[in-house]
N, CA, C and O atoms as a DFTB+ gen file, in Angstrom:
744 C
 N C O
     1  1      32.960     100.937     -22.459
     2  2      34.348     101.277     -22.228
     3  2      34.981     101.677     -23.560
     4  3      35.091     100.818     -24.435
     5  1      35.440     103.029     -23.788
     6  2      36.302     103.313     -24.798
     7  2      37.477     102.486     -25.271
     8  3      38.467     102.345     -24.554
     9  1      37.351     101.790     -26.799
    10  2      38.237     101.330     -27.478
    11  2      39.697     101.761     -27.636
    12  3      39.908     102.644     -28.468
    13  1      40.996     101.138     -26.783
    14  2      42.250     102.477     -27.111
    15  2      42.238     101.897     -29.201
    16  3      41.696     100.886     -29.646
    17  1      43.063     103.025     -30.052
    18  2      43.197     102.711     -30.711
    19  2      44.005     101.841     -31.457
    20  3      44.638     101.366     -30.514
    21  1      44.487     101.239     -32.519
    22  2      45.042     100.533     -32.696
    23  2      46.480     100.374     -33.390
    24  3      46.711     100.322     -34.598
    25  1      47.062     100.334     -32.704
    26  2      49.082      99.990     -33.402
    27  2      49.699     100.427     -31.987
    28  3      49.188     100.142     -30.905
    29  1      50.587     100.983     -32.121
    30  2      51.556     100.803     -31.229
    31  2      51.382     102.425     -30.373
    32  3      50.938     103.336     -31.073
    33  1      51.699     102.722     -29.022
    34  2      51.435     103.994     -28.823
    35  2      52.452     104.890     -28.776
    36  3      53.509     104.484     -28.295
    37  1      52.390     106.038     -29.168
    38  2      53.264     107.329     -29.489
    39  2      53.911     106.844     -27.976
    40  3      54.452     105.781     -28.279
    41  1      54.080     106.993     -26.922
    42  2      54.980     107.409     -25.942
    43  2      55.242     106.051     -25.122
    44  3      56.336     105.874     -24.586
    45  1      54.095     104.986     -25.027
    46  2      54.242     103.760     -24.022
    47  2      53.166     103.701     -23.228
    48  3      53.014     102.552     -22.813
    49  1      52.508     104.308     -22.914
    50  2      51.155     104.612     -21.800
    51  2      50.230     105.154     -23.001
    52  3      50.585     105.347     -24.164
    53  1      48.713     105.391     -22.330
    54  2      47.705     106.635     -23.229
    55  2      48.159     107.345     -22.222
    56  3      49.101     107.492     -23.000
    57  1      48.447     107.943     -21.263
    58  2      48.442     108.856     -20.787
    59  2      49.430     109.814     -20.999
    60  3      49.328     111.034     -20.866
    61  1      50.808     108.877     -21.487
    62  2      52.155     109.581     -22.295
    63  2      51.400     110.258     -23.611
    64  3      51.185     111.467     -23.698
    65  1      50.989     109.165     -24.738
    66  2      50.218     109.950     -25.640
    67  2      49.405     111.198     -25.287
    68  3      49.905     112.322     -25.318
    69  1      48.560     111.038     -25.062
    70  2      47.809     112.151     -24.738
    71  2      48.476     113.473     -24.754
    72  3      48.192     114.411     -25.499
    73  1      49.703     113.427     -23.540
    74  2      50.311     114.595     -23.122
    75  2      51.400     114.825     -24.739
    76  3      51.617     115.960     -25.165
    77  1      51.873     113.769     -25.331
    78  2      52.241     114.100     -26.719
    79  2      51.036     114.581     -27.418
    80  3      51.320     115.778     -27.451
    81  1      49.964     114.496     -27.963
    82  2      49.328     115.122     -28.911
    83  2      48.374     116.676     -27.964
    84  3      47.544     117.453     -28.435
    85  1      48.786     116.628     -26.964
    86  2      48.543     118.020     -26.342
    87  2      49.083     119.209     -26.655
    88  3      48.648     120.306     -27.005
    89  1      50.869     118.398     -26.299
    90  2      51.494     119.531     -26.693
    91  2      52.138     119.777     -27.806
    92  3      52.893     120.728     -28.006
    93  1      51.619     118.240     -29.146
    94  2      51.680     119.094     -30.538
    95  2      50.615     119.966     -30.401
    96  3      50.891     121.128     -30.102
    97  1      49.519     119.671     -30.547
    98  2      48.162     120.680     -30.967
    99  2      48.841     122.138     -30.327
   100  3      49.142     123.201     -30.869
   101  1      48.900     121.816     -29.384
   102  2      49.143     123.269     -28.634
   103  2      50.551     124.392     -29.704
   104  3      50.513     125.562     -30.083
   105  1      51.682     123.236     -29.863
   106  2      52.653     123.718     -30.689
   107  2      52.198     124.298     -32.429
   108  3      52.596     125.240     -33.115
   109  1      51.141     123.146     -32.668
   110  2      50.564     123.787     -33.893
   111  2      49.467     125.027     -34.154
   112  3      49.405     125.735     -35.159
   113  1      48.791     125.072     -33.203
   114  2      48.354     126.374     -33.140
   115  2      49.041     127.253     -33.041
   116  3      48.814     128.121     -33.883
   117  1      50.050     127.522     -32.181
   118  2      50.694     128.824     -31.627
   119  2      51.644     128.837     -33.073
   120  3      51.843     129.975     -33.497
   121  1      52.131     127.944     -33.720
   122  2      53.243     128.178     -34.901
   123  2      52.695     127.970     -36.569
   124  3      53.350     128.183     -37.589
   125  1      51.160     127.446     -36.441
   126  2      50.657     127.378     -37.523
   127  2      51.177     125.918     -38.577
   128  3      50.483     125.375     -39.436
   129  1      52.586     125.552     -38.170
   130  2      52.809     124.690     -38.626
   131  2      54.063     123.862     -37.934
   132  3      54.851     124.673     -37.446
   133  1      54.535     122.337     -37.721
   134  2      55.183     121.520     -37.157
   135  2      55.571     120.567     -38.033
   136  3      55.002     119.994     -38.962
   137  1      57.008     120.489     -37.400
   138  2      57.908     119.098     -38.227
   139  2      58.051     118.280     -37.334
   140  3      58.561     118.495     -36.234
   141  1      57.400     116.783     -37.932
   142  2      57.387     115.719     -36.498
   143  2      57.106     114.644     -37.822
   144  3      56.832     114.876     -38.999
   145  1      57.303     113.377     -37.070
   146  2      56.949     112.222     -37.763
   147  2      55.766     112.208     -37.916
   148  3      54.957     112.913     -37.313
   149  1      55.393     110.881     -39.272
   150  2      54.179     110.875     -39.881
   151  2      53.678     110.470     -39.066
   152  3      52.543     110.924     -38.918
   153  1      54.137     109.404     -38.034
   154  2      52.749     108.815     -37.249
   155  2      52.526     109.464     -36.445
   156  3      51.841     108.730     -35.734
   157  1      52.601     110.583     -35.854
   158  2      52.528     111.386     -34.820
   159  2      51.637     112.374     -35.702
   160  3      50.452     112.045     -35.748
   161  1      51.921     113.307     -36.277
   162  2      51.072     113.964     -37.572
   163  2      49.977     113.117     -37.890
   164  3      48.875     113.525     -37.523
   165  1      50.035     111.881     -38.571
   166  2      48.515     111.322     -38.812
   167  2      47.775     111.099     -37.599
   168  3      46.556     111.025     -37.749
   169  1      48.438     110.917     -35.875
   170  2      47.685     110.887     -35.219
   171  2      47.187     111.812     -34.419
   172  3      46.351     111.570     -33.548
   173  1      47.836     113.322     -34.746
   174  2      47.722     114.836     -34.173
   175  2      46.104     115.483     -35.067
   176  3      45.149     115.870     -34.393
   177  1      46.075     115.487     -36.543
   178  2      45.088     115.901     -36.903
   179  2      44.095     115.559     -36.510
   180  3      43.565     116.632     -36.222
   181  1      42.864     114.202     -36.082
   182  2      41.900     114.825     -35.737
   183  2      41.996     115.182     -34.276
   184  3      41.002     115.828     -33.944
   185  1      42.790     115.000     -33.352
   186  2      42.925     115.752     -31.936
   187  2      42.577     117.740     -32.678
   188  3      41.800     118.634     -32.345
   189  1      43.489     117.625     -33.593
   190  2      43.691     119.158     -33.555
   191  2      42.138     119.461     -34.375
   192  3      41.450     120.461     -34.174
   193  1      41.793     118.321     -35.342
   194  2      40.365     119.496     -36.264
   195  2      39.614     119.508     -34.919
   196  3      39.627     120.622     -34.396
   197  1      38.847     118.387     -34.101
   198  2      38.146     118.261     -33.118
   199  2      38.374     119.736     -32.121
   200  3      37.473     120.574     -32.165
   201  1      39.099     119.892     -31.601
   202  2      39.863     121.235     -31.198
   203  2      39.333     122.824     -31.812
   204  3      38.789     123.775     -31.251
   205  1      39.683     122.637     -32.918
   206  2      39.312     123.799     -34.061
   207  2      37.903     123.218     -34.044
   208  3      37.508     124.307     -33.627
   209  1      37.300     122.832     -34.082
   210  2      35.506     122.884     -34.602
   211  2      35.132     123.005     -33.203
   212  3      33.918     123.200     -33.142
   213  1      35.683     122.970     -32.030
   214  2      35.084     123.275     -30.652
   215  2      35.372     125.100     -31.217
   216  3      34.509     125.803     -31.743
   217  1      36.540     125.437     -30.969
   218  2      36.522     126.648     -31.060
   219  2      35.375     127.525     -31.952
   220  3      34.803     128.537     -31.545
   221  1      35.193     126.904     -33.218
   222  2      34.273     127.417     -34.327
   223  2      33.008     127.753     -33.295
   224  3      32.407     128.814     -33.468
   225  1      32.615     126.886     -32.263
   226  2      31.511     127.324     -31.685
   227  2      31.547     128.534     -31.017
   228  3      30.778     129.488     -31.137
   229  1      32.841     128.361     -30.060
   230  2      32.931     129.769     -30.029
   231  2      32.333     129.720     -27.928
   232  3      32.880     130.442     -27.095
   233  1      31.520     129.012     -27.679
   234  2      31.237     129.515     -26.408
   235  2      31.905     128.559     -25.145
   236  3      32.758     127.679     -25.258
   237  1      31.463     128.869     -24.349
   238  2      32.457     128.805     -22.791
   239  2      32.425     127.617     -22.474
   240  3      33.171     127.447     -21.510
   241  1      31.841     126.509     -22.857
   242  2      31.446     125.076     -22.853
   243  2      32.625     124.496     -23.280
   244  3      33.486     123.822     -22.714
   245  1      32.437     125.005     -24.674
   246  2      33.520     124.746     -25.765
   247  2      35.055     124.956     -25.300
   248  3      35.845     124.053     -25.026
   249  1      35.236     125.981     -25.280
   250  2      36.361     126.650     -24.501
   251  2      37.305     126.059     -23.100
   252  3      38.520     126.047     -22.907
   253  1      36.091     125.570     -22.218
   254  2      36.909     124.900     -21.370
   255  2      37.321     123.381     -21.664
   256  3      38.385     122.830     -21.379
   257  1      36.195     122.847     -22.311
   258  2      37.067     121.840     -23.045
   259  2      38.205     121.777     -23.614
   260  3      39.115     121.012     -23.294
   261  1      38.222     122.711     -24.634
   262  2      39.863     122.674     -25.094
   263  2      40.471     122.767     -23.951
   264  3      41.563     122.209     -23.850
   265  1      40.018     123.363     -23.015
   266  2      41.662     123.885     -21.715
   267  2      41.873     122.805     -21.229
   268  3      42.787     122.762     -20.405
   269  1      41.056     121.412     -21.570
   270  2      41.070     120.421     -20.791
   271  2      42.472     119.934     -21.671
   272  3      43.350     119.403     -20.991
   273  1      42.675     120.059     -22.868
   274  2      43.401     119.086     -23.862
   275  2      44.709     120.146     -24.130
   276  3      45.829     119.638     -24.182
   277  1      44.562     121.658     -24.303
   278  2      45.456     122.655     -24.471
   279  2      45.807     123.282     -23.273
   280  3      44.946     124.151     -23.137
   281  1      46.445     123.331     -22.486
   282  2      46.849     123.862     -20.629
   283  2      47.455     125.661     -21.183
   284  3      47.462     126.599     -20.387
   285  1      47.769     125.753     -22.201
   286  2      48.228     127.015     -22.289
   287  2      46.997     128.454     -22.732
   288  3      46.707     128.598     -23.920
   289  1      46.545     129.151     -21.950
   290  2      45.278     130.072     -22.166
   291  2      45.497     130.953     -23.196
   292  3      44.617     131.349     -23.961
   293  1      47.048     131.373     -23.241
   294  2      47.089     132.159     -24.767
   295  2      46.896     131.568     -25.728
   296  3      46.463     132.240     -26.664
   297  1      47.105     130.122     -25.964
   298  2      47.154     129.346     -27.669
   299  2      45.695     129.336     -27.692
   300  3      45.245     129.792     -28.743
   301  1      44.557     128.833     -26.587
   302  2      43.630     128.244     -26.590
   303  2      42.831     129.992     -27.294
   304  3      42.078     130.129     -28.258
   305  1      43.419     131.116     -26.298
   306  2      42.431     132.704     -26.845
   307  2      42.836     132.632     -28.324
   308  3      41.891     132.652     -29.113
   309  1      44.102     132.549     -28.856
   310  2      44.763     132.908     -30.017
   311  2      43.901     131.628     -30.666
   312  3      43.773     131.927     -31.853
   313  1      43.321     130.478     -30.456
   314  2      42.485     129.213     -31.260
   315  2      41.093     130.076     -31.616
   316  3      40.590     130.193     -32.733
   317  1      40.681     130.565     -30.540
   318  2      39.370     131.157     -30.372
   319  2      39.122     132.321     -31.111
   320  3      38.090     132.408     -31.777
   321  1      40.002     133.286     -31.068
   322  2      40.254     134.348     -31.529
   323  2      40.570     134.569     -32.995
   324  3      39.827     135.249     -33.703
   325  1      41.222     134.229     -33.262
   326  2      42.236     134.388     -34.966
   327  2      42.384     133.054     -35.237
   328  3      42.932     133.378     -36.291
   329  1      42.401     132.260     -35.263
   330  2      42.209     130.913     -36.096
   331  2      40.759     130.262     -36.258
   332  3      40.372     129.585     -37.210
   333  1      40.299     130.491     -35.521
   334  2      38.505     130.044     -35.497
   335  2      38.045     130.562     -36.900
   336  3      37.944     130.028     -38.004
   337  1      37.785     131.941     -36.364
   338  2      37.243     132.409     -37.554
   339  2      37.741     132.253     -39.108
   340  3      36.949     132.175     -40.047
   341  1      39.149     132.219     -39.242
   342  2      39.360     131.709     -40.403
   343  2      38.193     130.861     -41.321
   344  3      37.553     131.025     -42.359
   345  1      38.374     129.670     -40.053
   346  2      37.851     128.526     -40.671
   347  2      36.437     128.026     -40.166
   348  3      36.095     126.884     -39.856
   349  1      35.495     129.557     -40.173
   350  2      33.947     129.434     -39.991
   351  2      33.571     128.845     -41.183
   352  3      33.163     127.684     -41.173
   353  1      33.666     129.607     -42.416
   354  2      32.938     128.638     -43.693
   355  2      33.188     127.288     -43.720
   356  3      32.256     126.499     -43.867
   357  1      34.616     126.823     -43.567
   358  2      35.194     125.498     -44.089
   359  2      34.246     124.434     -42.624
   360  3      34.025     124.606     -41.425
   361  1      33.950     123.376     -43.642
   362  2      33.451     122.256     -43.073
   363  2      34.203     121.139     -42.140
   364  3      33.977     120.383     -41.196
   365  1      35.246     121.537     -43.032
   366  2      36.523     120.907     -42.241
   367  2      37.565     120.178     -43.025
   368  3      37.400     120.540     -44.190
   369  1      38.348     119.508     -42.976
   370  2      39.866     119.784     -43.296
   371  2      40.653     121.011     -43.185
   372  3      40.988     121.783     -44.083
   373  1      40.955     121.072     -41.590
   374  2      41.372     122.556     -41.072
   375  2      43.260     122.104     -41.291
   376  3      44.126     122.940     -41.032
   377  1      43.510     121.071     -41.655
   378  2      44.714     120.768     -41.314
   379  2      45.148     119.931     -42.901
   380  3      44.376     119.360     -43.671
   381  1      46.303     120.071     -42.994
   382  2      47.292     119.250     -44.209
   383  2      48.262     118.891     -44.183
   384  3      49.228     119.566     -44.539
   385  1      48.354     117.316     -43.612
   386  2      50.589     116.941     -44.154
   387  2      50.867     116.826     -44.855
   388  3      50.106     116.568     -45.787
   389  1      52.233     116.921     -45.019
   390  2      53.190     116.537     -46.131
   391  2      54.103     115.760     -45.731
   392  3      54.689     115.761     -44.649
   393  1      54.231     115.047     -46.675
   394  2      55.695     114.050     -46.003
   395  2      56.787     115.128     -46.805
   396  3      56.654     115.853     -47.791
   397  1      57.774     114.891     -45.993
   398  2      58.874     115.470     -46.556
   399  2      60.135     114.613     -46.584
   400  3      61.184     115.143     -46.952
   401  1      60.120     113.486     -46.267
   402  2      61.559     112.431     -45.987
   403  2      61.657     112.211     -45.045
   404  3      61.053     112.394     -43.989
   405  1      62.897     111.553     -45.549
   406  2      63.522     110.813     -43.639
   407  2      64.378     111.663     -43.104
   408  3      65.079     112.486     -43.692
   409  1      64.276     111.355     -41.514
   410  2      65.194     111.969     -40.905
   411  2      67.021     111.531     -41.186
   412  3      67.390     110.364     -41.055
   413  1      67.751     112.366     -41.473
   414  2      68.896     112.121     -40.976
   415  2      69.419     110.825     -40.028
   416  3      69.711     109.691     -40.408
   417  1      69.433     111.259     -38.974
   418  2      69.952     110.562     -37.730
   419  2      69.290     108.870     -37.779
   420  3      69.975     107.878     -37.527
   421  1      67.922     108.839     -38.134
   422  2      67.586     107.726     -37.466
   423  2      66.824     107.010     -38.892
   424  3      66.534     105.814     -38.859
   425  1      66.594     107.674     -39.867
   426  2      65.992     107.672     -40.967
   427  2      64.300     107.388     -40.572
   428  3      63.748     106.372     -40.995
   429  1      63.566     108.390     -39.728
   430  2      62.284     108.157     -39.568
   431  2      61.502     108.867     -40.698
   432  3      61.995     109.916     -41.113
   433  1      60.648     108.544     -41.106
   434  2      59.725     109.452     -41.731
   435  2      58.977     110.737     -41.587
   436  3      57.830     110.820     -41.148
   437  1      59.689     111.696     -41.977
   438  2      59.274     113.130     -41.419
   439  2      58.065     113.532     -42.581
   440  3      57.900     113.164     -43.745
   441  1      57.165     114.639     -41.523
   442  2      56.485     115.133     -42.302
   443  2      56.044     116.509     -41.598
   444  3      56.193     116.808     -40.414
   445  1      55.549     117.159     -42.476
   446  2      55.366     118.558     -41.839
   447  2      53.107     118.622     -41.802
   448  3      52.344     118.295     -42.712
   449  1      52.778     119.133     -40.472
   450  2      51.833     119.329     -40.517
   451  2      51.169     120.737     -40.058
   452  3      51.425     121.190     -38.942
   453  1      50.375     121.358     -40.887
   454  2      50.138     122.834     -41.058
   455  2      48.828     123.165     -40.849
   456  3      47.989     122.265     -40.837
   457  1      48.633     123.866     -40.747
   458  2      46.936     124.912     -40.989
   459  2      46.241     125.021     -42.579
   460  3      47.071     125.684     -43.202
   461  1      45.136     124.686     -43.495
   462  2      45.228     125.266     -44.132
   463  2      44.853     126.656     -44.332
   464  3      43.807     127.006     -43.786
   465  1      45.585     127.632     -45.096
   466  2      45.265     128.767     -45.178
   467  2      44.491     129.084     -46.174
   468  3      43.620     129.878     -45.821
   469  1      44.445     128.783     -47.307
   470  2      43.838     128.814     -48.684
   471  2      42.199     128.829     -48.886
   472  3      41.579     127.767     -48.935
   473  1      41.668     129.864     -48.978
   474  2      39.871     130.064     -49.061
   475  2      39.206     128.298     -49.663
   476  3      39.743     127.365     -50.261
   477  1      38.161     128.477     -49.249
   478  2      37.392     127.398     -49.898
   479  2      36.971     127.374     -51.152
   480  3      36.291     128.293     -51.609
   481  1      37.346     126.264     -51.892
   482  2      36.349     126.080     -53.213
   483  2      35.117     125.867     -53.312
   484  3      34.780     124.792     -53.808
   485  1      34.245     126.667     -52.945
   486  2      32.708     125.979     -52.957
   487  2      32.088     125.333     -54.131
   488  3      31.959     125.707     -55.297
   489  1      31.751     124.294     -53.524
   490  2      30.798     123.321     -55.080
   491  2      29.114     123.069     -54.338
   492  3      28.785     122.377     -53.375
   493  1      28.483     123.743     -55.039
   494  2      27.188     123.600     -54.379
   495  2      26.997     121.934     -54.704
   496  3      27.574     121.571     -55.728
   497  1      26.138     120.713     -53.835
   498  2      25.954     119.974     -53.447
   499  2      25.055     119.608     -54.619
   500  3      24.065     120.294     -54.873
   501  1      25.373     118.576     -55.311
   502  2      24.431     118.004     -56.202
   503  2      24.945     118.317     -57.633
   504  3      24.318     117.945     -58.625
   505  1      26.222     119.081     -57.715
   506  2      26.482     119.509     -58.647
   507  2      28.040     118.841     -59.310
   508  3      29.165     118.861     -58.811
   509  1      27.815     118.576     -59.917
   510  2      29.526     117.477     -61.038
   511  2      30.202     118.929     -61.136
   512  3      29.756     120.067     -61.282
   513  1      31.532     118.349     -60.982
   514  2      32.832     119.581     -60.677
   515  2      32.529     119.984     -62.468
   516  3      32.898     121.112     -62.794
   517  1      31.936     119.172     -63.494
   518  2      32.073     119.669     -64.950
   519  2      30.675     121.323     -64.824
   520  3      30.955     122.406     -65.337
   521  1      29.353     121.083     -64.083
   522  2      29.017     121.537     -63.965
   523  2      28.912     122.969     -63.518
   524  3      28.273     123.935     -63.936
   525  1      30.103     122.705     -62.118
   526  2      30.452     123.848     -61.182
   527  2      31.869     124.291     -62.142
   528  3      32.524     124.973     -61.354
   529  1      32.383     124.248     -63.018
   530  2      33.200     124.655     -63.765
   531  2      32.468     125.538     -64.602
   532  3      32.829     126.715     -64.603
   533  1      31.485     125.192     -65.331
   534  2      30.391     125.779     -66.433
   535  2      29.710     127.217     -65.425
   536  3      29.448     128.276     -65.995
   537  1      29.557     127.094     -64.357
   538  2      29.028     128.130     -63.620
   539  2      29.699     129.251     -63.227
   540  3      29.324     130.423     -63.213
   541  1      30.777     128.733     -62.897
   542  2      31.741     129.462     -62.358
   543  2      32.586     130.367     -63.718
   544  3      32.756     129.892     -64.841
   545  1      32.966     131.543     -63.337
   546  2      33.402     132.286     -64.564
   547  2      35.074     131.853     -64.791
   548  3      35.930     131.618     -63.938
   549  1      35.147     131.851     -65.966
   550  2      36.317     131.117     -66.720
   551  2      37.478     131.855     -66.542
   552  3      37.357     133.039     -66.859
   553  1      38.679     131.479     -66.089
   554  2      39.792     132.862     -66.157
   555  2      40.009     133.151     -67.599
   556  3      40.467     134.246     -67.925
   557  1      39.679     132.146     -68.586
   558  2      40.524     132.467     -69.712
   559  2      39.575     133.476     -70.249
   560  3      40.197     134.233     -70.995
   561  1      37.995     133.870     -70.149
   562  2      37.350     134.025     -70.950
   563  2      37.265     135.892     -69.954
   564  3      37.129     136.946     -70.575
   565  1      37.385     135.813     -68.459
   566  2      37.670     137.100     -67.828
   567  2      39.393     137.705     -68.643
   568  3      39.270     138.895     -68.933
   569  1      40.352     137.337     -68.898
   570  2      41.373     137.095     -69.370
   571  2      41.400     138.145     -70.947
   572  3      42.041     139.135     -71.299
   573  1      40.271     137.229     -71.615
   574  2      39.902     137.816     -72.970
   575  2      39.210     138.858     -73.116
   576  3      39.100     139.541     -74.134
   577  1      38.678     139.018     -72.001
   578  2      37.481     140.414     -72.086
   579  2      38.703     141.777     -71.426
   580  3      38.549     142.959     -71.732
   581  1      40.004     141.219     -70.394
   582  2      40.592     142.316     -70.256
   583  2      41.420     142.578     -70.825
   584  3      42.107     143.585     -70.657
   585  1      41.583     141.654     -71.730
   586  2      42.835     142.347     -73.317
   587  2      42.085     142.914     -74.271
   588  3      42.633     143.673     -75.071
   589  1      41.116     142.729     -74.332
   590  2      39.836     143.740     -75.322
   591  2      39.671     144.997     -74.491
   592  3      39.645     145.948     -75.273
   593  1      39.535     145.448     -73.095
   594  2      39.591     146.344     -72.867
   595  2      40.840     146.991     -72.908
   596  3      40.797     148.198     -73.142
   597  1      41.847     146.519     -72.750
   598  2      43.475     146.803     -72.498
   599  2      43.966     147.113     -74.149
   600  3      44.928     147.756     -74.569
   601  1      43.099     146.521     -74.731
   602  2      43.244     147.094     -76.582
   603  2      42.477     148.061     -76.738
   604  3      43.077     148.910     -77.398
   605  1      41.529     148.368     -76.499
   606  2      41.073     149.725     -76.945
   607  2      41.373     150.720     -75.918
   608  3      41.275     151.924     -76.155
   609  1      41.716     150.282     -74.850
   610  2      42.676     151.561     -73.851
   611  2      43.970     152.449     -74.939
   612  3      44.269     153.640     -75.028
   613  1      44.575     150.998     -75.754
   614  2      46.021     151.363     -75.959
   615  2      45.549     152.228     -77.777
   616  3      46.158     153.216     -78.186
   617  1      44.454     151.584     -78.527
   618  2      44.006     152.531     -79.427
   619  2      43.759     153.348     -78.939
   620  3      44.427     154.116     -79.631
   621  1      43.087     154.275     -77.884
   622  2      42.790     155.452     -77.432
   623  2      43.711     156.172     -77.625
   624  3      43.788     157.186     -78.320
   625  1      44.808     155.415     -76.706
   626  2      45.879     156.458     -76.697
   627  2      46.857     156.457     -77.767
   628  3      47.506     157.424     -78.167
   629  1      46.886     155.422     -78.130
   630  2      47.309     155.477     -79.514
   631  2      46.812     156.841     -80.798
   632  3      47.577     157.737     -81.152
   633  1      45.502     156.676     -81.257
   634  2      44.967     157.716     -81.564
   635  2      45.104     159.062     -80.969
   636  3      45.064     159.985     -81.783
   637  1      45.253     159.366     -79.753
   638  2      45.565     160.653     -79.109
   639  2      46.981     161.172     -79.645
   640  3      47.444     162.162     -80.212
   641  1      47.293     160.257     -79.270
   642  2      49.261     160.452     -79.509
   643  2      49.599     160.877     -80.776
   644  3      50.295     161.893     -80.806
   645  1      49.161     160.152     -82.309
   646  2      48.777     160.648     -83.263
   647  2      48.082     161.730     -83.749
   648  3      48.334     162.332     -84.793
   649  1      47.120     161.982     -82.895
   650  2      46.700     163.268     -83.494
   651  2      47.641     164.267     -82.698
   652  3      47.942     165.253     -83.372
   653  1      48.142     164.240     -81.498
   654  2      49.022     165.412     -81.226
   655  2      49.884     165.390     -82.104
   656  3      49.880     166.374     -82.844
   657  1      50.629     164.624     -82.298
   658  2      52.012     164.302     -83.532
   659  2      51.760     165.349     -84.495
   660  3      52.536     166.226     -84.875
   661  1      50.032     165.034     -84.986
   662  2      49.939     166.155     -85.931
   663  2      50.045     167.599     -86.328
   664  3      50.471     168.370     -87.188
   665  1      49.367     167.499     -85.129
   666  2      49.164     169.355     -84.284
   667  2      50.578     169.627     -84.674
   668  3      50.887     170.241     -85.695
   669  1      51.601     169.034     -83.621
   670  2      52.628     169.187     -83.497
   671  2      53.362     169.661     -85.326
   672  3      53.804     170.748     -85.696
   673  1      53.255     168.607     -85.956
   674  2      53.833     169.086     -87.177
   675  2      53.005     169.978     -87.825
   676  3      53.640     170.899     -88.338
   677  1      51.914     170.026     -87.970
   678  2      51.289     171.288     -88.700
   679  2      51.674     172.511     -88.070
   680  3      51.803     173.473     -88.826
   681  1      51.861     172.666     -86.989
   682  2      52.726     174.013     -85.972
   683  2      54.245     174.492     -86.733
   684  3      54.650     175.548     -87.218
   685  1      54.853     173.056     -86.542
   686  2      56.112     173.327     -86.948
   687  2      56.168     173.582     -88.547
   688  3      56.718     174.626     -88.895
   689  1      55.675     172.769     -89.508
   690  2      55.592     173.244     -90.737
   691  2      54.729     175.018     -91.072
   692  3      54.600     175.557     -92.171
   693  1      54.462     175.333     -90.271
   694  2      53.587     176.750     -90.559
   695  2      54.778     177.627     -90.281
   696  3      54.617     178.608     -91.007
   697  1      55.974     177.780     -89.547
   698  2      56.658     178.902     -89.841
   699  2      57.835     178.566     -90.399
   700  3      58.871     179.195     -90.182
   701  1      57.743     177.418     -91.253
   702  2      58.873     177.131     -92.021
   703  2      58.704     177.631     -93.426
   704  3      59.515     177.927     -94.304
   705  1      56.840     177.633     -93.331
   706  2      56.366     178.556     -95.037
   707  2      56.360     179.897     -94.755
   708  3      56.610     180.624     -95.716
   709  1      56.119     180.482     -93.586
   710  2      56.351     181.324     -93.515
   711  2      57.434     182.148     -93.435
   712  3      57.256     183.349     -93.231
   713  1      58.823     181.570     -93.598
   714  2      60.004     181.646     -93.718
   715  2      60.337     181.909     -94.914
   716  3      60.910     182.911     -95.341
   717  1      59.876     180.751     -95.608
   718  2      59.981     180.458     -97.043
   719  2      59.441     181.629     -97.936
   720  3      59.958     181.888     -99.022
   721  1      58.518     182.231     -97.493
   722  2      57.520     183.166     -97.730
   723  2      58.379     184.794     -97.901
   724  3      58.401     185.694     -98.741
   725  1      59.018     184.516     -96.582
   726  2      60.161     186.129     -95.882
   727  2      61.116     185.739     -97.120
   728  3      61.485     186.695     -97.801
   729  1      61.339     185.102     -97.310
   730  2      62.753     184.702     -98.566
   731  2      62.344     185.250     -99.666
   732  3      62.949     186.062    -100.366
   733  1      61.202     184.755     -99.831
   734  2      61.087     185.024    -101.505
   735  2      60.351     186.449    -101.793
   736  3      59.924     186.795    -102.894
   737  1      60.291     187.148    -100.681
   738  2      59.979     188.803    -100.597
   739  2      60.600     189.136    -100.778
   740  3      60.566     189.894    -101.747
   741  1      62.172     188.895     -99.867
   742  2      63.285     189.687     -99.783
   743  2      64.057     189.928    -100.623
   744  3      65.014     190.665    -100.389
């Protein structure tokens, strides 16, 4: 017999719950992100990763399961469709709260819970983050190699600019002697 979990329940029944973390998940998919209390948020994420890693599979098994937990067929296509794939690489932590304060009115603890959007950091397995730092290319040192190119871009043109300058005045000084020249004929 399944263990219910433990503290107090979101609505009064599991069956109230339930239909609360249904129709967050459902609200957080379709909006990407929700403002609700923390205990409702800490108890929405794994309903919702569980959800998202059905979808990751992707087939009709999968699929009607969610319809079992999500009743709405557009959030569940739009899960399947454009949010799945997002989060094919990621292993999981598809989701992130934040607390943000208390409510106003009642002073509950609000928090906002979202999608993450942000690519993965991959650290190959076996490897110290000092290691996967050493591997990985340095911004400061990509950084330094494009102000060395961005310096001899600007000598280029630097040098160009200068030598026209020159042109330029050797042009203009040539019929000023030759002026000079008409004078002292005349």
């Amino acid at each position: 017999m399944p263990r219910p979990t433990k503290g107090a329940r979101l609505g009064g029944s599991p069956a109230h719950e339930r239909l609360i973390l249904a129709n967050l998940a459902t609200q957080l998919f379709q909006h990407g992100r929700i403002k609700t209390t923390e205990a409702k948020a800490k108890r929405l994420r794994p309903v919702a990763e569980k959800l998202i890693t059905k979808a990751k599979k992707g087939d009709m098994h999968n699929r009607r399961q969610v319809l079992t937990i999500v009743k709405d067929k557009g959030v569940v296509h739009h899960l399947f469709t454009e949010i799945a794939p997002t989060f094919a690489e990621r292993p999981g932590g598809y989701t992130r709260i934040t607390k943000i304060g208390l409510r106003k009115g009642d002073a509950a603890p609000m928090a906002v819970i979202e999608l993450v959007s942000e690519p993965l950091n991959t650290v190959k397995v076996g490897q110290t983050p000092a290691a996967a730092q050493a591997t990985a290319p340095k911004a400061e040192e990509t950084k330094a190699e494009e102000a060395k190119v961005e310096k001899t871009e600007a000598d280029e043109a630097k040098a160009e600019t200068t030598e026209e300058t020159k042109a330029s005045e050797e042009t203009t000084e040539a019929p000023a002697e030759e002026t000079e020249a008409k004078k002292d004929n005349a």
